[in-house]
C-alpha positions in Angstrom: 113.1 73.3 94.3 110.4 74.9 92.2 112.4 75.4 89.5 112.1 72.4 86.8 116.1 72.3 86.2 119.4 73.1 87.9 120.3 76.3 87.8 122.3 77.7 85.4 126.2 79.1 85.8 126.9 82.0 84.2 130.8 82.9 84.5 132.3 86.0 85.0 135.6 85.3 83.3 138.0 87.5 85.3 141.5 86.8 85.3 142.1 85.7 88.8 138.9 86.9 90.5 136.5 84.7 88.2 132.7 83.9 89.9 129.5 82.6 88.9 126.1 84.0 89.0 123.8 81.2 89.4 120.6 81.4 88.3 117.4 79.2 88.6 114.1 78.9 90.9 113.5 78.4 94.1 117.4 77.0 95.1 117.7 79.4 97.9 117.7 76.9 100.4 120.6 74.7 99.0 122.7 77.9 98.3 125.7 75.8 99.7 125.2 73.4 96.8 126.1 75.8 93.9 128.0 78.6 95.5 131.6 78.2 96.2 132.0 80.1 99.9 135.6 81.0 101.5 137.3 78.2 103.1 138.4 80.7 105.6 135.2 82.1 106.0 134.3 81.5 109.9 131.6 84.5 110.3 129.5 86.1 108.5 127.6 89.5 108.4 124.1 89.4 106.6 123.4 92.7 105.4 119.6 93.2 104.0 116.7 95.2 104.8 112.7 94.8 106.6 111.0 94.3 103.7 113.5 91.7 102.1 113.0 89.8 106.1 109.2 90.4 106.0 109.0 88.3 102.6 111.0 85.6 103.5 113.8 85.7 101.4 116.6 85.9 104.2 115.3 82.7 106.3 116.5 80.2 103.6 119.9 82.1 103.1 120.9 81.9 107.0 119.9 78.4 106.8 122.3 77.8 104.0 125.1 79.5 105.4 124.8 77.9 109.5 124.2 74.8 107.5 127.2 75.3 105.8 129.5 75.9 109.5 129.3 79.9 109.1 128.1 82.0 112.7 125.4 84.3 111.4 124.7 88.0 112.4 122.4 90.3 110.9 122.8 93.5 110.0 118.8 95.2 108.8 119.8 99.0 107.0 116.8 101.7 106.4 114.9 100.3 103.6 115.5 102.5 100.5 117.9 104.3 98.5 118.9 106.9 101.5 120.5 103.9 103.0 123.4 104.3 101.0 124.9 107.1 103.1 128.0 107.8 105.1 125.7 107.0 108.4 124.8 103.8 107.4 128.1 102.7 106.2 129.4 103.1 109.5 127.0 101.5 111.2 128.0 98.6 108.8 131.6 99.1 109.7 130.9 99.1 113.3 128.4 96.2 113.0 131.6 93.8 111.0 133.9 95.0 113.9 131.4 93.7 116.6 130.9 90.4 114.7 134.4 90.4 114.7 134.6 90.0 111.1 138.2 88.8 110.0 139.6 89.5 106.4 139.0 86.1 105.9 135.1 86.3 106.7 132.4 86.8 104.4 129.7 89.5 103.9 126.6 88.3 102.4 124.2 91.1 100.5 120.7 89.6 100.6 118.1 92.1 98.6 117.7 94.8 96.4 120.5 97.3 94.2 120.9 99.5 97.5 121.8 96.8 100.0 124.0 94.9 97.2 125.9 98.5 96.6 126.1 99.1 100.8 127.4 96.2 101.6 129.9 95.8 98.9 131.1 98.8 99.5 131.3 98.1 103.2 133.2 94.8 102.2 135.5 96.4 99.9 136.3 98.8 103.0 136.4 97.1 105.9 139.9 95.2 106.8 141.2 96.2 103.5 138.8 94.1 101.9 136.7 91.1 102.6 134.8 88.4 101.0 131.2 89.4 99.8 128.3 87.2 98.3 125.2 89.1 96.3 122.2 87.6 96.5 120.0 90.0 94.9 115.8 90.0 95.9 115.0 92.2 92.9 114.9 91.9 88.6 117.4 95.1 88.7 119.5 93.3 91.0 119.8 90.0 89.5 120.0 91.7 86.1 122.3 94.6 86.8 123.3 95.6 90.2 124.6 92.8 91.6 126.9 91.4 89.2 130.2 93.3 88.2 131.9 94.7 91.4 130.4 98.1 91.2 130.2 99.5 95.2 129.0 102.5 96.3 127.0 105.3 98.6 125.9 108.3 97.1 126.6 111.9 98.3 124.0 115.0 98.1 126.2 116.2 95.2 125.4 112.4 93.3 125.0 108.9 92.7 127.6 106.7 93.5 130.3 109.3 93.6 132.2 107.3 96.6 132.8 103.7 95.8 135.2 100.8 94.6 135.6 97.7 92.4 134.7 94.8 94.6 133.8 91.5 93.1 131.8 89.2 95.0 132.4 85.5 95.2 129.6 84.5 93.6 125.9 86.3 92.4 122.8 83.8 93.9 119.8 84.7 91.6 116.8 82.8 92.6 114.1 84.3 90.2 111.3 82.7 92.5 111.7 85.6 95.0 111.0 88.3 92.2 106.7 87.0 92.6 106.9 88.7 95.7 108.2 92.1 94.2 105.1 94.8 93.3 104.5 95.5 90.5 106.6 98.9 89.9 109.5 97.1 91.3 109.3 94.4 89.1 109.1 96.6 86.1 111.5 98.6 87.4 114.0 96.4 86.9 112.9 95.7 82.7 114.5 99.6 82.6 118.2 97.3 83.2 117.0 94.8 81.0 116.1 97.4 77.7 119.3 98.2 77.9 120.6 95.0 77.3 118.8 94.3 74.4 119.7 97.4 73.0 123.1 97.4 73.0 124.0 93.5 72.7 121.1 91.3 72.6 118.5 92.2 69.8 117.1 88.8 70.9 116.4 89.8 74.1 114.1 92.6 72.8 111.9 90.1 70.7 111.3 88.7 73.8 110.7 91.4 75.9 108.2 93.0 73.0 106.2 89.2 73.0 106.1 89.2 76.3 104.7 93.1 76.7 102.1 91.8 74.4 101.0 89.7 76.2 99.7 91.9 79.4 100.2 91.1 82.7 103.2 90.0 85.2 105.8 88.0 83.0 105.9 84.5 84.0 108.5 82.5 85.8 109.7 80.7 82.9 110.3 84.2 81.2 111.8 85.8 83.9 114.4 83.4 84.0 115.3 83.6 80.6 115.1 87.4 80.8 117.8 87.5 83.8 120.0 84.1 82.6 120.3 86.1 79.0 120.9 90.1 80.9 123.8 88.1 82.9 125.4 86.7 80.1 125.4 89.9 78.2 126.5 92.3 81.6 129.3 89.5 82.2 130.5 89.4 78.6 131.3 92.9 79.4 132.7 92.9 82.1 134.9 90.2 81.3 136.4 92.2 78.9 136.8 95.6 81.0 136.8 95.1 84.4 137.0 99.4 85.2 135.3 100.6 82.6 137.9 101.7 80.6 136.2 100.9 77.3 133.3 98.9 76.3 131.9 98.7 80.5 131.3 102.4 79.5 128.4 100.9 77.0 126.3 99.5 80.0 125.7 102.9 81.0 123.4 103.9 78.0 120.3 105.7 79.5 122.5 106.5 82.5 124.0 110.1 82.1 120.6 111.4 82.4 119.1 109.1 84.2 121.4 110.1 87.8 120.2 113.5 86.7 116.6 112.6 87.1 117.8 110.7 90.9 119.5 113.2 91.8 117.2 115.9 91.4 114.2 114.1 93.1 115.9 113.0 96.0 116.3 109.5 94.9 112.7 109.0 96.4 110.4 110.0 93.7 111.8 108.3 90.6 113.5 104.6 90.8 116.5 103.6 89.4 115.1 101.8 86.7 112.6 104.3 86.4 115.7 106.7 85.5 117.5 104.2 83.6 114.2 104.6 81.3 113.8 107.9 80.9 117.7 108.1 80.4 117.4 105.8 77.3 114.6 107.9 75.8 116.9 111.0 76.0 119.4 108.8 75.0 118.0 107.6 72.2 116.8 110.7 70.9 119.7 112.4 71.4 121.6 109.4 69.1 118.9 110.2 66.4 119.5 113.9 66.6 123.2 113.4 66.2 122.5 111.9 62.9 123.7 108.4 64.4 120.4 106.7 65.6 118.5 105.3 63.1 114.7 106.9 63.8 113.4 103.0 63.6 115.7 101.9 66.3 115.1 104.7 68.6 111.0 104.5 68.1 111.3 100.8 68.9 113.4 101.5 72.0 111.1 104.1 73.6 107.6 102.5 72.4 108.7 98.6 74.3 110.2 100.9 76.9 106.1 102.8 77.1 104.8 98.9 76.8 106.6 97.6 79.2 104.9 100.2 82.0 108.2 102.6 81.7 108.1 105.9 82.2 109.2 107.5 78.8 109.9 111.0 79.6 110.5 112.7 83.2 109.9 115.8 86.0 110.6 119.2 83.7 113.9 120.0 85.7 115.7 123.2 86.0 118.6 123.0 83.3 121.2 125.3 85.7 121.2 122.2 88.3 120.7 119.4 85.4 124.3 120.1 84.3 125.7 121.2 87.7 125.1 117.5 88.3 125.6 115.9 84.8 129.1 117.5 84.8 129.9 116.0 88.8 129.1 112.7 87.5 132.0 109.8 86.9 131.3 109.7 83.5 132.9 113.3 82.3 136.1 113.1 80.4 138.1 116.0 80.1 135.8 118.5 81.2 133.2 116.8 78.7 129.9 114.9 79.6 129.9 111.6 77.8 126.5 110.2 76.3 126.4 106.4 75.2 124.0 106.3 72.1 123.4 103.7 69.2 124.7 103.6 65.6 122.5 100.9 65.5 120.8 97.9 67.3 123.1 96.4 69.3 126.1 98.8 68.1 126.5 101.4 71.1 129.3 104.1 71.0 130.3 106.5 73.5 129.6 110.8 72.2 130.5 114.1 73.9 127.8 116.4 72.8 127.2 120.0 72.8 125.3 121.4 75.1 122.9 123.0 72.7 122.6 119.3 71.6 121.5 118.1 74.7 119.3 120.9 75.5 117.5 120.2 72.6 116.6 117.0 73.2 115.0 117.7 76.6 113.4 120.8 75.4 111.5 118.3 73.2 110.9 115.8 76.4 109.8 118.5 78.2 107.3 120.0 75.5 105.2 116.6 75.9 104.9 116.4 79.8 106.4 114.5 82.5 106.3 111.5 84.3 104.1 109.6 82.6 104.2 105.7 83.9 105.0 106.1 87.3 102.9 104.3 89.9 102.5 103.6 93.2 106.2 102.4 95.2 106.5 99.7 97.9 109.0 98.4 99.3 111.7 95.2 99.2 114.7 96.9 98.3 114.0 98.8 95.4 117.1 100.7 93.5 
């Protein structure tokens, strides 16, 4: 093990279904160790994609698990976000019934925000429901994705609009796999990790704002923090709402606008975290225009966001098809879209804004050019 200590539990305190997410370095290969599996578990189907096998980051996991007494099959899904489609799930469903995979078997997610969602969802489907382990290969899903139960594929019309709660038996975070990320992909995932600081973690800012300082790739030791501290705020929430019937609906701050900016670019052009980003700026701005963001506050937010290699502002999109799919999206209540803003560091709240409001704000945005930060994309999983 790389790593200088044990890993660290963090417990998703769920009432009945409560896991860890275990987070250190280089523990991959002793997954067994620290990670609870099924006793009934007999099989199990690894769901992950090329790039995630090219960088060796499944090899140690199959290890664990055959080590462990579990039969191993593979299942390798088109790399990228148009993995999660109706296509693909079905291969996934077909692939479990050729295992066969029992309801008391195990599915094990090994990479990025797209295979954790796939393969969830497929678990949450298939029999009624089986086991699933995350094991997430990128910052956004160690930090985000992979921890809370959220499933899903998306649909032309949206991200995510066909899902279900599924939580998995345990999240496996090794941070060591993140050095083999590129670069976009790793900042990618600081998008996830803005958030947090913004709506619970204050402290988690400072630290992000040092390390953006400091240029270059964060290290090891502060990418562990940065994930250990992300988890603890993401299962503090989810702790406390499960479904997102109240404060869950605070981890989707930069969000509303954010599947917008997917959406509308195919879920090729602009990553998730990318989104997420550009989300928060709107976001932000929007809070500040509502009288409710404090203009310190919302400068801080977008200026770490620009430090940290973010993009700050997005593609000019047409505003007919920007609310065609703001007001599809899961987060509309009665007929209204819901923003999540900040009355303050680390004091989030939940607004239905005009239209004109909105409007307003990317009018602005789109008045200083778009895009800016975007680089060059490779692969393991991103999204």
């Amino acid at each position: 093990m790389s790593g200088s200590r044990e890993p660290t539990v963090v417990e998703v305190s769920l009432a009945g279904a409560a896991y860890p997410v275990v987070v250190g370095r280089g523990w991959l290969e002793a997954l067994a160790e620290h990670v609870v599996l099924p006793a009934s578990a007999r099989r199990a189907l690894l769901v992950t994609q090329g790039p995630v096998v090219d960088a060796g980051h499944v090899t140690p996991v199959d290890a664990a698990l055959r080590d462990a007494g579990l039969e191993v099959v593979w299942s390798v899904v088109p790399d990228g976000e148009a993995a999660k489609d109706l296509e693909v799930l079905a291969h996934l469903w077909q692939a479990a019934a050729e295992v066969p995979l029992s309801r008391g078997d195990l599915v094990v997610a090994v990479g990025g925000g797209v295979v954790g969602d796939l393969a969830g969802f497929a678990a949450a489907t298939y029999n009624r429901g089986v086991a699933v382990l995350q094991v997430p290969t990128t910052l956004l899903g160690q930090v985000d994705a992979a921890i809370g139960g959220k499933t899903g594929i998306n649909l032309p019309q949206g991200k995510n609009l066909v899902g279900a709660f599924h939580q998995p038996v345990a999240v496996a975070c090794d941070v060591d796999v993140l050095a083999s990320l590129p670069d976009r992909l790793l900042t990618e995932g600081l998008g996830e990790v803005v958030k947090y600081g913004l709506i619970a973690d204050p402290a988690l800012l400072e630290r992000l704002e040092s390390a953006a300082g400091g240029g270059g790739r964060l290290s090891p030791e502060a990418l562990e923090e940065i994930v250990r501290r992300s988890a603890a705020v993401k299962a503090a929430v989810v702790a406390a709402d499960e479904r997102e019937g109240g404060v869950r609906a605070h981890l989707n701050l930069g969000h509303t606008y954010g599947h917008v900016v997917e959406a509308l670019t195919g879920y090729t052009e602009v990553l998730h975290g990318e989104a997420v980003a550009i989300g928060t700026v709107v976001a932000l701005r929007l809070g500040r225009r509502l009288g409710r963001t404090p203009a310190g506050v919302a400068e801080r937010g977008e200026r770490l966001l620009a430090q940290l290699g973010l993009p700050v502002r997005g593609p000019a999109l047409d505003r007919e098809q920007v609310w065609e799919v703001m007001t599809r999206d899961k987060k509309v209540a009665d007929g209204r879209v819901r923003f999540v803003v900040l009355d303050d560091l680390a004091a989030p709240v939940v607004v239905s804004p005009e239209r004109g409001q909105v409007d307003a704000v990317l009018d602005e945005l789109d008045g200083l050019g778009g895009l800016d930060g975007l680089g060059g994309l490779g692969g393991l999983g991103g999204g």
